[in-house]
N, C-alpha and C positions, 0 to 999 in steps of 0.2 A: 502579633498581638493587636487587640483593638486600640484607639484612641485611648488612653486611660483619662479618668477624671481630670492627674496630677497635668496629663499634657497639655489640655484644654484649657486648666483654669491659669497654666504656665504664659498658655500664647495670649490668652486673653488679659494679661497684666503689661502684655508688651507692645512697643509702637511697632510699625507695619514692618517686615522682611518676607527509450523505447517507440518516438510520435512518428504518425503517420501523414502523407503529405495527403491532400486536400482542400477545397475550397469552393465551398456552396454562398452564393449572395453576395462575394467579395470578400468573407470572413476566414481570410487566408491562416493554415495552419501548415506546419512544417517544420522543418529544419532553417535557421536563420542563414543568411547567404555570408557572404568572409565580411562582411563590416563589422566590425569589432564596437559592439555594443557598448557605450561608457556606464558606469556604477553613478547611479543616478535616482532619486524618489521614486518610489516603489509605486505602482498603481493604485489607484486607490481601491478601498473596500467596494468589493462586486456587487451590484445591483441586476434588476430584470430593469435595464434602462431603455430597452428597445434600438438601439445603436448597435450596429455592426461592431466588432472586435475582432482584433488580431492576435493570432497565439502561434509564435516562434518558439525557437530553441535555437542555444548554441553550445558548446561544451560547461558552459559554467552555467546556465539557470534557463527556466521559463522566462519568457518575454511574449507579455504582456501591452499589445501597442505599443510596443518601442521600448518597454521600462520590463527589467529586471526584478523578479519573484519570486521569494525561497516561498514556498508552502509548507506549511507548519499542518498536517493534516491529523485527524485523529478515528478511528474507526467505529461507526454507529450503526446497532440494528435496530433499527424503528421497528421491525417486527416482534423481538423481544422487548419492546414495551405499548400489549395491547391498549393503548390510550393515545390517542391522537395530540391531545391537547397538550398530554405533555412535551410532546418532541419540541417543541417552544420551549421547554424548561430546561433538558437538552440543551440545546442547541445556544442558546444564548449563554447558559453558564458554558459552555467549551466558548464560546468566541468573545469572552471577557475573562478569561482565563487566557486570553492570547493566541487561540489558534485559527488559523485562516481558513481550512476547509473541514472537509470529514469525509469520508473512504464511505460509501455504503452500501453492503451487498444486498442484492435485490433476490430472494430467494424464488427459482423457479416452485418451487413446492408449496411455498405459502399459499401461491396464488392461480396453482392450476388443481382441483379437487378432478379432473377427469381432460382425457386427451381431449385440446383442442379449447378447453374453457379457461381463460385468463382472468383474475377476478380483480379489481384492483378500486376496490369499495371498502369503505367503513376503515377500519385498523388495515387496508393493505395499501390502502389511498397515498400514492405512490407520487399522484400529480400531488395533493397536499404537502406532504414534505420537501418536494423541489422547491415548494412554493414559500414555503417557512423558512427552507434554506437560506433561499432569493432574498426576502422581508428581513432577514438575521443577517445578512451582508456574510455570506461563507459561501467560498466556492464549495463545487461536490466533485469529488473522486466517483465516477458510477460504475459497480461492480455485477451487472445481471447474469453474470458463468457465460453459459448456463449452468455450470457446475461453480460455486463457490466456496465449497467446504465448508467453511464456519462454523465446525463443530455442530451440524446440523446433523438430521437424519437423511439419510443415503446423499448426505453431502450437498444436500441442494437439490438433488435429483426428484423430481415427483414420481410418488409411490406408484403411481398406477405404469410408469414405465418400468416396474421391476416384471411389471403380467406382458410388458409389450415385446416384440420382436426388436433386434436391432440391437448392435454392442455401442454401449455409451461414453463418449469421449473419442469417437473414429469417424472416419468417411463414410461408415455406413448409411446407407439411405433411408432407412427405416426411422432412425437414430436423427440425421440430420434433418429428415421433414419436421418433425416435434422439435427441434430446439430451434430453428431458423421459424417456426410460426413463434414461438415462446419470444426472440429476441424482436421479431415485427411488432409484438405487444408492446413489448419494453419500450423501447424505438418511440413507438407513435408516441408514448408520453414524452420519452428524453426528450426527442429533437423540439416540442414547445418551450425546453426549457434549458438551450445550449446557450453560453454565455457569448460564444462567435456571434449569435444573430440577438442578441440583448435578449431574449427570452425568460433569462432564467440563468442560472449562473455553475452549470454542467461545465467545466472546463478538462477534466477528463477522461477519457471512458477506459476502464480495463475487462479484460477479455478472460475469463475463465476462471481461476482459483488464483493467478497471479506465479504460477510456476513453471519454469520451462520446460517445453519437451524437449524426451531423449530427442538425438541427434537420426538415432537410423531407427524412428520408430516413423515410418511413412505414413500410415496410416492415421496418427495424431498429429501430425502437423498437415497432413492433408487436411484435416476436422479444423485447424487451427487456422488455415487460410481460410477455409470457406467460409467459417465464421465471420472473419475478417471484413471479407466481400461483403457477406451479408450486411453487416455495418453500416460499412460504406454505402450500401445501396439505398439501405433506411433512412439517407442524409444527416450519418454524425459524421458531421465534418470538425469535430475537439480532437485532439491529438487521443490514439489508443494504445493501450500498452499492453503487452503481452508478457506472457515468461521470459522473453527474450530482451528484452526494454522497448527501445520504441520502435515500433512495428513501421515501415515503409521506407526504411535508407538505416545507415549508421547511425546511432543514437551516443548522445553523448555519455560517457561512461559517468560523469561527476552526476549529470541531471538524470540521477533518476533512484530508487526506492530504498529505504534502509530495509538493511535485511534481515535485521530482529527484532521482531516484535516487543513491544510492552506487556508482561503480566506473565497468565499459565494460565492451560486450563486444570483442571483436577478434575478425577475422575469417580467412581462409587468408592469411599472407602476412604476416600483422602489418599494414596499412594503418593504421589506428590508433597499433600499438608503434610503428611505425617498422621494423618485421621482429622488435623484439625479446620481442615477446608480453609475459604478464600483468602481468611484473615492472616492466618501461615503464609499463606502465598505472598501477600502484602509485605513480609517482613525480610525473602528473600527478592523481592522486585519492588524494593523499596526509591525513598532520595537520591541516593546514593548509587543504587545502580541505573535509576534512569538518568542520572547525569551522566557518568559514565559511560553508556552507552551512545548517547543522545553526541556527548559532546566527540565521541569518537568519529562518529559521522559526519559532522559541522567539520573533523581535522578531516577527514576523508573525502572535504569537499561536494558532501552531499548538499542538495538546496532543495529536493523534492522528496520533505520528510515526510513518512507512514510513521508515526511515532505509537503505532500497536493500538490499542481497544482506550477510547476517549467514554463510552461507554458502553458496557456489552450486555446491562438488563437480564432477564431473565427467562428460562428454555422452558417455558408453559409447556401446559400438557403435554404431548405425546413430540414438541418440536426438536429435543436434543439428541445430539448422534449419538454413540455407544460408549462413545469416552469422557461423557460429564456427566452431571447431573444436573438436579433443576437450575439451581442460580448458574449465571454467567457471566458473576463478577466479573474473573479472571483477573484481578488485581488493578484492573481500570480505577483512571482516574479521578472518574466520577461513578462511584460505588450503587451499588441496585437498589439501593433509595435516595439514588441523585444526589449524592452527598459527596463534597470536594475530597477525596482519599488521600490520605497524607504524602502520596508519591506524586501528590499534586503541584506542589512546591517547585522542584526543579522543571518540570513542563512549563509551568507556566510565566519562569523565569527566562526561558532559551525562547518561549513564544514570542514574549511579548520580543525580546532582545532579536530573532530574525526580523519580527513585524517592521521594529522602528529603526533599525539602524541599516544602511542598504549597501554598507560596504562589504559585509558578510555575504551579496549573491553574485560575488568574484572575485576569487579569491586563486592565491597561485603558492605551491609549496614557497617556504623562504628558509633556505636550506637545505643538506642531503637527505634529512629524514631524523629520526626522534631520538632528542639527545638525553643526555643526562645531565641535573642540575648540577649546581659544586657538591653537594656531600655525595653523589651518587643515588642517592633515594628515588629524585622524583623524573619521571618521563616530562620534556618537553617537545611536543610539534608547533615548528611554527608555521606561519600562512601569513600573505603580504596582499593589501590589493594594491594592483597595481595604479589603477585609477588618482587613488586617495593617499597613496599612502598609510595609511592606518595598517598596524599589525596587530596580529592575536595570537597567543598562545594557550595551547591545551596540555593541564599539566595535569599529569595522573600521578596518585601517589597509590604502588601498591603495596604498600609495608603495611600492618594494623598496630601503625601509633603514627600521631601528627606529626608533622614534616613543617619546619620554617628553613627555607632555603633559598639563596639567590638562586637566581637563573639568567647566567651569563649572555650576552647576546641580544638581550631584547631589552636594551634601556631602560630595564625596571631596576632601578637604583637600593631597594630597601631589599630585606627579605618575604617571600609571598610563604603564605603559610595554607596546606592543605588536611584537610582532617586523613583520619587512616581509611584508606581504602577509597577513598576517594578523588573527585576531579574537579576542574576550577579552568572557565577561561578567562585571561586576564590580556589586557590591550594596552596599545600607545600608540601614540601619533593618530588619535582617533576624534573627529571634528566631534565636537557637544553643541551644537548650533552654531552659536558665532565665537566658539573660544577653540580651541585646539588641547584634547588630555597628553599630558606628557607621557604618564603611566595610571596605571592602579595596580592596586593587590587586591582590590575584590572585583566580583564578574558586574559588568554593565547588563542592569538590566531591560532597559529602554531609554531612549533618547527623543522626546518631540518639543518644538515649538509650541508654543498656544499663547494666544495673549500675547504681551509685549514682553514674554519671556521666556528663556530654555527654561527645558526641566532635564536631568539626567537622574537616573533611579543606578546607585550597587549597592550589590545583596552578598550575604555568604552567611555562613554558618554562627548561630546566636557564641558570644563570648570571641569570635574574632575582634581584629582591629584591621578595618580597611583604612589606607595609606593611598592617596591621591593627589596629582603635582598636575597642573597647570602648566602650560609656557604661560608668560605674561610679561610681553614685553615694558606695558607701564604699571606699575604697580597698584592693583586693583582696589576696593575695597570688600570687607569681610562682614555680615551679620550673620547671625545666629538663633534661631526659635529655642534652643535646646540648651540645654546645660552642655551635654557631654562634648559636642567635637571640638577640635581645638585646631587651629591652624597658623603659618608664618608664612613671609615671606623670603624668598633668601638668592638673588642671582638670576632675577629673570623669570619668577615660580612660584606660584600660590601652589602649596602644601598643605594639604589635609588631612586630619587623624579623626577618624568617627570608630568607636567602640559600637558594633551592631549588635540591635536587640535591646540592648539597655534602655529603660524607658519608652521602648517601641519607636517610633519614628523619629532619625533626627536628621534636620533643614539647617543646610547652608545657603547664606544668598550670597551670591560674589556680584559687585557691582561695579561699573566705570572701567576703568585702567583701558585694555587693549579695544572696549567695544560700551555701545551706550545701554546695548541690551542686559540687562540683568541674567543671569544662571544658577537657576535654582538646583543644588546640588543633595539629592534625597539618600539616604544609609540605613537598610534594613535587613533583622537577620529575613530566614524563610519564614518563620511567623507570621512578622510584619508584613512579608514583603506577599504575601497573600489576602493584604485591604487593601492593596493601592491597584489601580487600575488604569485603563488609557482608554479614551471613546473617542472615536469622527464623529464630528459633526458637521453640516455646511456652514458652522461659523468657525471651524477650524476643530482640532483638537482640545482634548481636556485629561487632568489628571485628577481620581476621586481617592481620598483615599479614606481607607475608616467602614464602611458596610461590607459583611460578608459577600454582598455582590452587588454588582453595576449591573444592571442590563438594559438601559436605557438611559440616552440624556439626546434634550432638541434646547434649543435655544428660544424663543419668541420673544421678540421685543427684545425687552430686558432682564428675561425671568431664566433661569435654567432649570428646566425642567428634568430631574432625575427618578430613575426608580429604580427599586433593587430589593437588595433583602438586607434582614438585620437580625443576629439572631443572639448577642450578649451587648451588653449596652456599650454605647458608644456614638462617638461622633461623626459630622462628617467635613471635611475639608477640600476645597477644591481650587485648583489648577486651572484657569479656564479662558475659554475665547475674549474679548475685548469687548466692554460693555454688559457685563453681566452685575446687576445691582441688586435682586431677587435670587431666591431656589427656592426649590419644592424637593422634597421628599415623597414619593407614592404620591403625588396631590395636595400633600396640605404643605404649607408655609413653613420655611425652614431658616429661624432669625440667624444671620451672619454677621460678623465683624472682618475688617480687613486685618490677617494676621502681618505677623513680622515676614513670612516668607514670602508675602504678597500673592498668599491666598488669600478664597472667600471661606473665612471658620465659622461652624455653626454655632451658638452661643448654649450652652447648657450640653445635655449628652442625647442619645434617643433610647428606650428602654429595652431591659431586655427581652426576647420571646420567654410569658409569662408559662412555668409546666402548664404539659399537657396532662389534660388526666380521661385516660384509656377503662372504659368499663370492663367488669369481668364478665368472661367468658360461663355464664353456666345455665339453668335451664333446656337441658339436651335431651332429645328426644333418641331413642333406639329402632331399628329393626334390620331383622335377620332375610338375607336373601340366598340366590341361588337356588332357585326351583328347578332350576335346568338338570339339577342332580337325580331328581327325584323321576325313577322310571314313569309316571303316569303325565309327567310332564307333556306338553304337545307342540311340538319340534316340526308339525306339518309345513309351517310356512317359513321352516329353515331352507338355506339350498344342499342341495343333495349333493356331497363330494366322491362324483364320476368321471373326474376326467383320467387321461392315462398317458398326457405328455405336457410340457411345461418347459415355458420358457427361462425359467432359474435356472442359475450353475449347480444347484445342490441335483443329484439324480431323482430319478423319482425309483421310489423301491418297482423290484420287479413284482409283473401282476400287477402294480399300483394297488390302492388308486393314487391320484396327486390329493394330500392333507394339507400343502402349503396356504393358508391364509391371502396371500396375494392374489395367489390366482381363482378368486373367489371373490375379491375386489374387499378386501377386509387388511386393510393395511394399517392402521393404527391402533393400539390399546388392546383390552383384553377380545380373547377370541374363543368362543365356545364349541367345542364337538360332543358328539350323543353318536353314538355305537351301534346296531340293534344287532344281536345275533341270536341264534335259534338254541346253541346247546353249548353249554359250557361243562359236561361232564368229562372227568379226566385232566381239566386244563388246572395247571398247577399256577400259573402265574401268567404275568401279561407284562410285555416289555412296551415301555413309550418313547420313540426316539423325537428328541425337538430339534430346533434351530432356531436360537433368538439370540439377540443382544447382551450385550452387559446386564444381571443381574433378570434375565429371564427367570422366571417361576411357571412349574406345573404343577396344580393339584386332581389327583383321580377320584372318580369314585365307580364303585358298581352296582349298581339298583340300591341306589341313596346311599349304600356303605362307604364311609371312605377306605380308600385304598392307602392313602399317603398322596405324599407330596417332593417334590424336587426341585430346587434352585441353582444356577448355576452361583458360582462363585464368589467373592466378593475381588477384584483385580487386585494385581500387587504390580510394580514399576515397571515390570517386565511384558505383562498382560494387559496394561490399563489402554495400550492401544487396538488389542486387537476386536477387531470389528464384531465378529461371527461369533458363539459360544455353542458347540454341539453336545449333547447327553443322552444316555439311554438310560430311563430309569426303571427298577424291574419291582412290579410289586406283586405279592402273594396271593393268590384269590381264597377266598376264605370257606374252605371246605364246606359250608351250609349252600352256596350259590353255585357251587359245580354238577349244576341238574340239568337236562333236556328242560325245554319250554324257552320263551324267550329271554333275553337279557340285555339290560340296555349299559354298556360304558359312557361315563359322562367325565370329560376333560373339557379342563380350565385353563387355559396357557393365558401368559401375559409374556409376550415376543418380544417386547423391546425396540429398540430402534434396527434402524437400515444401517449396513455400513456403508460407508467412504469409498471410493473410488477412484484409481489408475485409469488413466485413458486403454479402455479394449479387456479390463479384468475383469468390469461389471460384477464387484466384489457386493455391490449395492443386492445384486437379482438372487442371494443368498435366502433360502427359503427362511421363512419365520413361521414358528407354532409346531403343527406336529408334522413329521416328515415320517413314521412308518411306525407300525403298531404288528406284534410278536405273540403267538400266545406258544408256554411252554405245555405241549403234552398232547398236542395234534392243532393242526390248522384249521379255523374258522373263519367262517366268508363272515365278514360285517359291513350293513349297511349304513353310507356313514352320513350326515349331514351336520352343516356349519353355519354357526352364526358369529359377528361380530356388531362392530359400530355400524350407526344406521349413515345413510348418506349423508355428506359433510352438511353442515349447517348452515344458512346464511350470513351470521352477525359472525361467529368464531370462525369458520373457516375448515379444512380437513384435519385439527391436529386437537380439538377440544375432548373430542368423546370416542368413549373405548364401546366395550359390546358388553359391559354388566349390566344385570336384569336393573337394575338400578336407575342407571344412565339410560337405556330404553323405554323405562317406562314415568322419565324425570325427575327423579326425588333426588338432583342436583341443582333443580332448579329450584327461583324463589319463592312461585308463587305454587310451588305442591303443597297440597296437605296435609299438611305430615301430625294432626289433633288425634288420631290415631293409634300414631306412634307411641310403645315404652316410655316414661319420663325416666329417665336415668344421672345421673352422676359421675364426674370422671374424677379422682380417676378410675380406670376399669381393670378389668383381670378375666377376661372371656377367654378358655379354653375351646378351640373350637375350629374346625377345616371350611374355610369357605368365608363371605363375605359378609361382613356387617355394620350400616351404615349408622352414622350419627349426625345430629341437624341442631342446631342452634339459632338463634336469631339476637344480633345485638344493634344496638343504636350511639349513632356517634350524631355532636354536636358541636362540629370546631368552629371556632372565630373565623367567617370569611376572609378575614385580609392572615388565615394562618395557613400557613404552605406544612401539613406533619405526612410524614411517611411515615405508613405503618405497615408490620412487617405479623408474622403468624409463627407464635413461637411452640415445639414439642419437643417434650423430653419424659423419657422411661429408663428403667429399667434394662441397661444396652443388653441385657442376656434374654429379652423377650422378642423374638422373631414374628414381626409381622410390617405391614408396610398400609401407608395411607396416602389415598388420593385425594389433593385437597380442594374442594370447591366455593368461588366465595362469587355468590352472585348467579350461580348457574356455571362461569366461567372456571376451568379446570386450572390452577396455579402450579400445580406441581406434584409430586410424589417425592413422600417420606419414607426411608428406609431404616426403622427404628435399630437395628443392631448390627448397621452395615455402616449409616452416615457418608459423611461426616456433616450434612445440613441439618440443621433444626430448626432457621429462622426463615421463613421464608416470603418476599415483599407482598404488601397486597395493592396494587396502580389505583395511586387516584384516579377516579372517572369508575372504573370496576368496583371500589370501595367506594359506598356512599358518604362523603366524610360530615356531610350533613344530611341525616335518612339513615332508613331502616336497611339493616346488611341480610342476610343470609349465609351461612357455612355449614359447607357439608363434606364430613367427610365418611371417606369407602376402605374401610379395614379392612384387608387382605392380609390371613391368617393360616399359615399350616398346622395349626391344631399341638404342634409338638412343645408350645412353651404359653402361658397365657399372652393374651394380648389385651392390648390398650384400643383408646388412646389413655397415655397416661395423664400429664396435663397441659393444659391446651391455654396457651391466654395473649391477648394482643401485646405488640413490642414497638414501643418508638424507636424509628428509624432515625430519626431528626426531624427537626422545626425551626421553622423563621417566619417571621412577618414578612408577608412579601409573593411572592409567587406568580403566578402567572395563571388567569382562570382557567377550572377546568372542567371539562362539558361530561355529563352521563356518557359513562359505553350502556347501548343495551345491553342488555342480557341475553342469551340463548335463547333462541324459539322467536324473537321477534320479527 
């Protein structure tokens, strides 16, 4: 909870209380030799300091110049969020939320639109990110595959290798010239930006999707050294990991990747939600089970955590593979309008608790293995470091009702209590700066010096009672800021009782007895325990507690300079270095008093973000497209589809010709065919066999008549993974058109994405659009030719624009004319085959210093079948599947969204004529808002 009034005006009435060996420049990496590493202060936050580094290993952790490193890492794709400016916003909320790097794969596909061009400009600016990283003090995990799955289209793989020769993920030579020139691209950025040579703060590089190869698959592990080599040859001398762990000797079994990810993806339909998308998702990948899982791996002696998708943005246009849809939540932490997801809580509890406390990065079983408490309920593993002494215990409880239990063996004297279904680690014999904890019953969540005093932070669940004992050999003194905790002394032992949650934060100060340094001892449930924060600075440490976010504090003089966000009213309270008599909030002057816990307390509260208020959506303009139907159409400066061999797994029909889309260089978005034949007498019908993705759509027509229309499926649990979707759909030809003279068939396919890919199955080179066309009642030669998307575009990149008459001839963009256009109303009710676009224009005017995500909300009628492509800015955000879902809300990126300036929205109704269509109604949706944020610069638009 925030600061309340009641807290404030409380303190202010009171007196003060898998690695590979290497080593380019001297920046030796490796395996660590038998010296037995002591548990010792952790390195500090990574800088582009320009100083050589050392990055070892030994069985228990990364080593870091001598010092010992659990990495707390979390997985970002800067490419699902076309905005540059925001990865700043990113990035800073994950590493004030506690986590020390980020995982982030570098998709081959982004950023090659054709063999051999590597583009790494504007939203692919690849150097800009390390460089943010570097300024944000986070190491990077760097993932370039070249294959990296991520729920991507053909897995990361670039389209234009589905038309090439060469089986992908093998020793093929065809195969490995294009991804060793792909990884040389890569490469010349990383190595500016390896933390070994102070560059830049790249400390790991992983090799592929992160999965091992089979054992007698030669061929892939051929692809997998040579990759290797390649590496190596580029000069990344950071340790690299493979499927296998650390790639060039034995790797330590403890130091290396937890192997369950955070969240789920969901697919068309919700299979997974249940139809209800991410938010479902949220509820089973909630607190609860990322403790439990998280904390499993801490017993499992992992120190080099993937802790799953930190933030996963969203799958714009044409960029998701076959098994999601637009958003790409996936139940991430930081939700697709940057906003902390309530499974935020236990991450950033176990963060900040590896960051600060350094006995956790060696750690050795203490015990046979996981016992059972006294009533038999609750699982305990314990773990000892040897260095320190200190112990920890991971107590799972999986019954669903709470558990208060001793737990014999680990000199925790009271009963610890666990909620149902849940987990909790609890510690003793564990140093708090200058004091020694005897026990606790609630989890430590960080432990720093700052100033002339400890601080320690425990959390647990709101209506607990954490129970914490001291040794004290001379008997301390005790204040208190707070009503609620209460403590004694009894034999040697300051005894603490703090009720969490109650009244939001409560401060104990222990003073004197065994030491001269004060310990400020902090009690918060997860609410709370989500204002308080921890930041370096070069005058030491500080604790903030009270703003939705920290992302900045520097020291000068005498002033502490903070900044952050604030988004319900509240105060702010600080923990801080020596000599701080000034602060600032965002810039202005922030009056302080010294509290009782011997913080600096701000005097009064700060307000809260005042509503936003979002215009409506109306004034919309209409028009109807697809001329492509209409026989008189002129299809001259289409390409003629002649070929009669092809490099896809799909066959090509005998006779051919090849109809695949790819191999025509038309790999993204919708894709148009026109027929010509001489005589259609006699032919009773016409079969159209496809091959596309999830949720593929074809509509026919014949000399302008519709013929009808086909979609493949909507998945169920069983299907939601399969890549490929094949159909032959047969339609009737209409006895008036079965005459000699010419005849033109006109198809519309919308293919869907690429599939995923095995090393050697190249399940990816699976044809898309139309793969063989039938007529029933004699054979007709037809001439056939195709269009799609025009060449990728400079500012978006290969994944913006499909091949509607629409998107070809701009009327996605913002400065088309569309005065023209129908004035229309939504909502709508169009019966109708074929596509129909709608345009709007609205104006936003938020308060500079106001950080709002805003999001695009639709909803109809789920029994009207049609689907919409949504454009805001020129820029393709996504596709709507009105009576398939389960998205309706979907983000719009500040920077692409003028949040001060005039917008544009357009969107492309794609209709099978068999139910009316919409749009039904259409209207902007706050995402969230705070004062605070971080500036953020125009994306251009398309065409610039």
């Amino acid at each position: 909870m925030e600061l309340s009034r009641r807290t404030f005006t409380a303190l202010a009435g009171t007196a003060a209380l898998g690695l590979a060996l290497a080593g380019s420049g001297g920046a030796a990496t490796g395996p660590q030799g038998s010296r037995v590493v002591p548990t010792g202060p952790p390195p500090p936050p990574p800088e582009a300091d320009g100083r050589r580094h050392r990055v070892t290993y030994d069985r228990h952790s990364l080593l870091v110049d001598g010092r010992r490193l659990v990495l707390w890492s979390a997985e970002v794709h800067p490419f699902r969020l076309p905005s540059p400016s925001l990865w700043r916003d990113v990035l800073q909320k994950l590493r004030a939320h506690g986590f020390t790097a980020v995982d982030v794969p570098v998709p081959w596909n982004v950023h090659s639109p054709a063999p051999g061009v590597h583009d790494f400009t504007g939203v692919r600016d690849l150097n800009r990110f390390l460089s943010v990283a570097a300024e944000e003090r986070l190491y990077v995990v760097l993932r370039p595959g070249p294959y990296v799955g991520a729920d991507l289209d053909a897995g990361g793989l670039p389209a234009w290798l589905t038309a090439a020769p060469g089986s992908a993920r093998t020793d093929d030579p065809e195969y490995l010239r294009h991804a060793e020139a792909w990884l040389a691209a890569v490469d010349a950025i990383a190595v500016r930006h390896l933390y070994t040579a102070g560059g830049g703060t790249v400390l790991l590089y992983r090799l592929e999707d992160g999965r091992p190869v089979p054992a007698g698959d030669a061929a892939a592990r051929a692809h997998r050294a040579r990759l290797h080599a390649k590496v190596r040859a580029d000069r990344i001398d950071v340790p690299v990991l493979d499927g296998e762990g650390w790639t060039g000797g034995d790797g330590p079994p403890t130091a290396g990747l937890t192997a369950v990810a955070g969240g789920a993806a969901d697919a068309w339909g919700g299979p997974l939600s249940g139809g209800e998308g991410y938010a479902r998702v949220r509820e089973t990948h909630d607190a609860v089970h990322e403790r439990r899982r998280h904390l499993t791996a801490l017993a499992d002696r992992v120190t080099v955590h993937h802790t799953g998708m930190g933030f996963g943005g969203t799958s714009w246009g044409w960029l998701p593979g076959p098994g999601v849809y637009t958003s790409y939540d996936y139940g991430a932490v930081l939700d697709e309008g940057r906003q902390p997801a309530p499974n935020m809580a236990a991450v950033q509890q176990l963060g900040h608790l590896v960051r600060t406390v350094p006995d956790l990065a060696r750690l050795e079983p203490d015990g046979d293995g996981p016992e059972r408490a006294a009533d038999g309920r609750l699982t305990v593993r314990r773990l000892a470091n040897p260095d320190t002494g200190a112990r920890f215990f991971v107590v799972r409880n999986d019954t669903e009702e709470e558990v208060r239990a001793l737990l014999p063996g680990t000199g925790i004297e009271v009963p610890v209590t666990v909620a149902a279904g849940d987990a909790k680690l609890v510690a003793s014999g564990l140093r708090l700066g200058h004091r020694k904890l005897a026990y606790t019953t609630a989890q430590p969540m960080l432990c720093v010096s700052t100033g002339r005093q400890d601080v320690a932070v425990f959390v647990g669940r709101h209506g607990e009672t954490a129970q914490l004992a001291l040794d004290c050999e001379k008997q301390p003194g005790a204040d208190r800021a707070d009503t609620e905790p209460a403590w004694a002394y009894d034999q040697g032992r300051l005894n603490v009782v703090a009720p969490l949650g109650v009244g939001g934060l409560s401060r104990v100060l222990v003073k004197d007895g065994d030491s001269e340094t004060p310990l400020v001892l902090l009690f918060a449930d997860d609410e709370t325990a989500l204002r308080l924060w921890t930041h370096e600075t070069p005058a030491g440490r500080l604790v903030v507690y009270g703003p939705a976010v920290l992302r900045s504090a520097e020291l000068r003089d005498a002033t502490l300079h903070l900044t952050g966000d604030v988004t319900v009213e509240t105060g702010v309270e600080v923990w801080g270095p020596r000599g701080v008599a000034e602060v600032t909030w965002n810039g202005q002057p922030v009056p302080t008093y010294v509290g009782r816990a011997r913080s600096r307390v701000m005097e009064g509260l700060m307000p809260a973000v005042r509503a936003v208020a979002l215009p409506a959506l109306d004034g919309w303009r209409c028009r109807t497209e697809n001329p492509e139907s209409d026989p008189d159409f002129d299809d001259s400066a289409w390409t003629v589809a002649d070929r009669t061999t092809s490099h896809s797994t799909t066959p090509v029909p005998e006779g051919g010709p090849v109809l695949f889309a790819d191999d025509y260089g038309f790999h993204h978005g919708d894709v148009w065919y026109r027929g010509r034949l001489e005589d259609l007498s006699g032919i009773r019908s016409v079969a159209l066999s496809c091959s596309t993705g999830t949720q593929g759509l074809l509509m026919a027509w014949l000399d302008g008549r519709p013929l009808g229309a086909h979609r493949m499926p909507a998945p169920d649990e069983e299907t939601a993974a399969r890549g490929t979707w094949t159909a032959t759909a047969r339609f009737t030809v209409p006895g008036a058109v079965r005459t000699p003279g010419g005849h033109v068939l006109s198809v519309l396919v919308r293919p869907m994405q690429h599939a995923g890919t095995e090393p050697g199955e190249d399940a990816h080179k699976a044809a898309r659009g139309l793969v063989a066309v039938e007529f029933e009642g004699g054979d007709r030669a037809v001439e056939w030719r195709v269009r799609g998307a025009a060449d990728p575009e400079r500012v978006t990149g290969p994944f913006n624009n499909g091949g509607l008459f629409g998107e070809r001839r701009g009327w996605h963009l913002p400065d088309h004319d569309d005065r023209g256009w129908r004035v229309v109303e939504l909502p709508r009710a169009q019966r109708r085959q074929g596509v129909t676009w709608y345009r709007t224009r609205f104006r936003l005017g938020l308060e500079p210093d106001l950080d709002a995500s805003v999001g695009l909300t639709l909803e109809d009628d789920p029994e009207r079948a049609y689907r919409v492509q949504i454009f805001l800015n020129g820029w393709n955000l996504g596709q709507y599947v009105n009576d398939v879902g389960p998205q309706h809300t979907f983000a719009l990126p500040n920077g692409i969204l003028r949040t001060r300036g005039a917008n544009t929205l357009a969107l492309a109704v794609l209709s099978d004529g068999t139910t009316p269509a919409g749009p039904g109604t259409a209207r902007l949706t706050l995402l969230g808002a705070a004062r605070g944020g971080v500036p953020v610069e125009p994306v251009d638009p398309p065409g610039r």
